[in-house]
Wavefront OBJ file of the C-alpha trace (Angstrom):
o trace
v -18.979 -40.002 -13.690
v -15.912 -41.860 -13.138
v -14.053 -41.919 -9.931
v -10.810 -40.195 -11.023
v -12.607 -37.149 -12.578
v -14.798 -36.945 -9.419
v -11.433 -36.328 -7.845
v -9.967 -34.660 -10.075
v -12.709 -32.205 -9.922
v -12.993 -31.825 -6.324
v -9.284 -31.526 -6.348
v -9.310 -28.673 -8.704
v -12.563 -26.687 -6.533
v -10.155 -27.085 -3.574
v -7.339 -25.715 -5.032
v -9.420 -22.795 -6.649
v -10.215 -21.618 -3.348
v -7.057 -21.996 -1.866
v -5.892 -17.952 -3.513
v -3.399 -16.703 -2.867
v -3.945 -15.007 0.425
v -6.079 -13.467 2.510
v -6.481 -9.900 0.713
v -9.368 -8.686 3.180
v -8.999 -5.623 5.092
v -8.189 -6.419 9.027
v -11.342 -5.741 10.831
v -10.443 -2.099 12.881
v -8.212 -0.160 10.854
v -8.551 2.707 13.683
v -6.274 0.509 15.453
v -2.444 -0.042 15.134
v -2.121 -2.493 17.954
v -5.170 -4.648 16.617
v -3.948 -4.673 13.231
v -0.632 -5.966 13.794
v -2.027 -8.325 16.433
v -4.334 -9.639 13.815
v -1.869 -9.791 10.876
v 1.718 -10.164 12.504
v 3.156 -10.510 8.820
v 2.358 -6.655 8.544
v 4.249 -5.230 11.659
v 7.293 -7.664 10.117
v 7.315 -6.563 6.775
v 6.722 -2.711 7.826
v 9.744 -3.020 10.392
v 12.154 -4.228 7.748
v 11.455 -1.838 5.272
v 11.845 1.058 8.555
v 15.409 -0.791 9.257
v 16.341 -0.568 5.240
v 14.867 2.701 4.055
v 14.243 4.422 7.752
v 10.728 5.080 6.901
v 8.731 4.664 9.938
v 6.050 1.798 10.406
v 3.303 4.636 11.389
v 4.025 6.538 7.937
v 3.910 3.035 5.899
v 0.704 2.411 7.733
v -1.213 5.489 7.209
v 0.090 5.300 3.623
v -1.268 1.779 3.138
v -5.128 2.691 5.403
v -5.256 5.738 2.936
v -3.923 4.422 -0.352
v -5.814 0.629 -0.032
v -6.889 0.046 3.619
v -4.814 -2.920 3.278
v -6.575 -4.664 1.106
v -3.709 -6.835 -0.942
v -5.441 -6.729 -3.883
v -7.230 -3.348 -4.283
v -7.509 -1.520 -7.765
v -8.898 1.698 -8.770
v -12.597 1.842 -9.937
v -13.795 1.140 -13.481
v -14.290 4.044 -15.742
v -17.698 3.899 -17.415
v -18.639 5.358 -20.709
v -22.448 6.669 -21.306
v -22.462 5.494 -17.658
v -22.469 1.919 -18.742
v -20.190 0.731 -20.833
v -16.747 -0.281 -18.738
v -13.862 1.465 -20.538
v -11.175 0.465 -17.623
v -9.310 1.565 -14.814
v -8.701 5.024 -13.504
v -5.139 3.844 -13.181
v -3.117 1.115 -13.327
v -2.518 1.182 -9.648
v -2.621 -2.091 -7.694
v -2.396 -3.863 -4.205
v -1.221 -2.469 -1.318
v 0.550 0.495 -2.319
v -1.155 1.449 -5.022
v 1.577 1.184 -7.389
v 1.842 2.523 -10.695
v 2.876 0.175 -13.315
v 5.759 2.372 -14.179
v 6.697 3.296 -10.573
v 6.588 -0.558 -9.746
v 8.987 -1.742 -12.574
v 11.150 1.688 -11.578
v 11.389 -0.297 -8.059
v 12.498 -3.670 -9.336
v 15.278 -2.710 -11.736
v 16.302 -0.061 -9.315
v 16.509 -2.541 -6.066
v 16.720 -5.803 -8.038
v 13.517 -6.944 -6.790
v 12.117 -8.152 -10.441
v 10.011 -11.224 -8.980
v 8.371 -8.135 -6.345
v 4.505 -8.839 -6.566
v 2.176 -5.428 -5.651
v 0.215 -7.920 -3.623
v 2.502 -9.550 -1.286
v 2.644 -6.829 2.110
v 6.633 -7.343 2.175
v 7.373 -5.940 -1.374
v 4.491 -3.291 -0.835
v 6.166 -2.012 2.079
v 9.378 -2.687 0.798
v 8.964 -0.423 -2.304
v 6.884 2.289 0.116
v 10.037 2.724 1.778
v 11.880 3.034 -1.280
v 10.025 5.434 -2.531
v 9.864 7.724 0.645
v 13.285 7.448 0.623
v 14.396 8.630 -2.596
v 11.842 11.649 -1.773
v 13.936 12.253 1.130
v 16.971 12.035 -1.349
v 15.760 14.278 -3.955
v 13.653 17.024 -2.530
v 14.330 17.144 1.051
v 11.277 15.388 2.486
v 11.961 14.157 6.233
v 11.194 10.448 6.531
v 8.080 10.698 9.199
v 6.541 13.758 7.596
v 3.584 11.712 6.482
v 1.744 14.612 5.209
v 4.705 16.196 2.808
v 5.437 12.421 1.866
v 1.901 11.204 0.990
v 1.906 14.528 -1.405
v 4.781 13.304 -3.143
v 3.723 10.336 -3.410
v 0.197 10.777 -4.708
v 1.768 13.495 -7.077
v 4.502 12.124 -7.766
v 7.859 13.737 -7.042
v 7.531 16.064 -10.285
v 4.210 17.035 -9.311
v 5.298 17.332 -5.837
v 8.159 20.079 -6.924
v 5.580 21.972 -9.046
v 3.190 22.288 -6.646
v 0.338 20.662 -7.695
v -1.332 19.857 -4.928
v -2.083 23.401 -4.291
v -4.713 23.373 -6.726
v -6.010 20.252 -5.069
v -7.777 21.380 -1.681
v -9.588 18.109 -1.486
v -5.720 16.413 -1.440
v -4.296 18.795 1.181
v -7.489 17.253 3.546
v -6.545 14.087 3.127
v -3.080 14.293 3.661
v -3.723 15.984 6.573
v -5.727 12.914 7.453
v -2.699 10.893 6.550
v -0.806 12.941 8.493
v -3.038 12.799 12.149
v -3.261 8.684 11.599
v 0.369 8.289 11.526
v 0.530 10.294 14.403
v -2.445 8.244 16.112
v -0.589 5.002 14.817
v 2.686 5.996 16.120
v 0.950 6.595 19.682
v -1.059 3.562 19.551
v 2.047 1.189 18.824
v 3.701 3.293 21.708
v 1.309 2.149 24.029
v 0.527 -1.531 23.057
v 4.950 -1.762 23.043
v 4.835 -2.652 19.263
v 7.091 0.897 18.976
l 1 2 3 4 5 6 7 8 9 10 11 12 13 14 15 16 17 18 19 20 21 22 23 24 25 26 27 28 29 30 31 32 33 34 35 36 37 38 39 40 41 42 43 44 45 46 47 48 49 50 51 52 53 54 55 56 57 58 59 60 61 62 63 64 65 66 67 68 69 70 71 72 73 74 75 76 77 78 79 80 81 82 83 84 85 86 87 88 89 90 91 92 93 94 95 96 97 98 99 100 101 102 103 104 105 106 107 108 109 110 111 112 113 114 115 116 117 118 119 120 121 122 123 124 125 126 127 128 129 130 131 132 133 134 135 136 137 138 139 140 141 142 143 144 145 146 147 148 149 150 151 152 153 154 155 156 157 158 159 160 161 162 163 164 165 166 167 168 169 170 171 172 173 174 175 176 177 178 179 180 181 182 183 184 185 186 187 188 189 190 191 192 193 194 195
């Protein structure tokens, strides 16, 4: 083998493992103060979205811990036929936030975000916030009510106003789950001074 395709090849191994980020979950996700301490990127991008939309950082990060546990690039599990066969995703949510593909492109028209990438924690936040806040807007929902928001947003804001989470018991446990983590978040960036 000649020695420019020996580089060329090596050069092209390197720069396949070079991703784009690190996607992996930070290693305690009990923790507020370790997770922002670990990934400082996170605690900026969550704080910027709080100063735009007033959503707070303890709401965006239970949101996140339940919707992906921050993994960047987190998708919903195959669907299997015959139990099998792949037949694709439960949903076309992605990354962070767990985005719709509708709700996502909603986002970038509406905030002229189009280059906004599901993956990248400062768009994800950025379009959490947006979201929250236009639930404020339209049916009353108070920015850190976690548990009312993370209805809405699982639901949707139609299937928020209809109810539908009431025939969901296993939903109203986890957003009450949602709910106690932003309040454990909250305290735990309270103490550590990251408030």
């Amino acid at each position: 083998m000649s020695r420019p395709l020996r580089a060329l090849i090596l050069l092209m191994l390197v720069a396949s493992c070079g991703g784009n980020g690190n996607y992996a979950a930070p290693r305690d996700l009990n923790n507020a103060c370790s997770i922002v301490d670990e990934r400082p990127k996170y605690l900026k991008a969550m704080r910027r979205s709080e100063r735009r939309w007033g959503i707070p950082v303890s709401v965006q990060m239970a949101t996140i811990h339940q919707e992906s546990k921050f993994i960047g690039n987190a998708r919903t599990p195959l669907r299997y036929t015959l139990g099998v066969i792949p037949m694709g995703r439960q949903s076309s949510a992605y990354g962070y936030s767990q985005a719709l593909d509708g709700t996502w492109d909603e986002y970038k028209v509406a905030t002229n975000n189009r280059r906004a990438k599901r993956d990248d924690i400062d768009d994800a936040t950025d379009f959490m916030g947006w979201y929250m806040h236009q639930t404020n807007q339209r049916l009353g929902i108070a920015k850190y009510d976690a548990h009312n928001q993370y209805l809405a947003y699982h639901e949707g804001r139609g299937g928020f106003a209809r109810g539908s989470y009431n025939a969901k018991p296993w939903l109203l446990r986890v957003a009450g789950r949602v709910q106690s983590r932003a309040l454990r978040y909250d305290s735990q960036l309270r103490a550590c001074g990251r408030a």
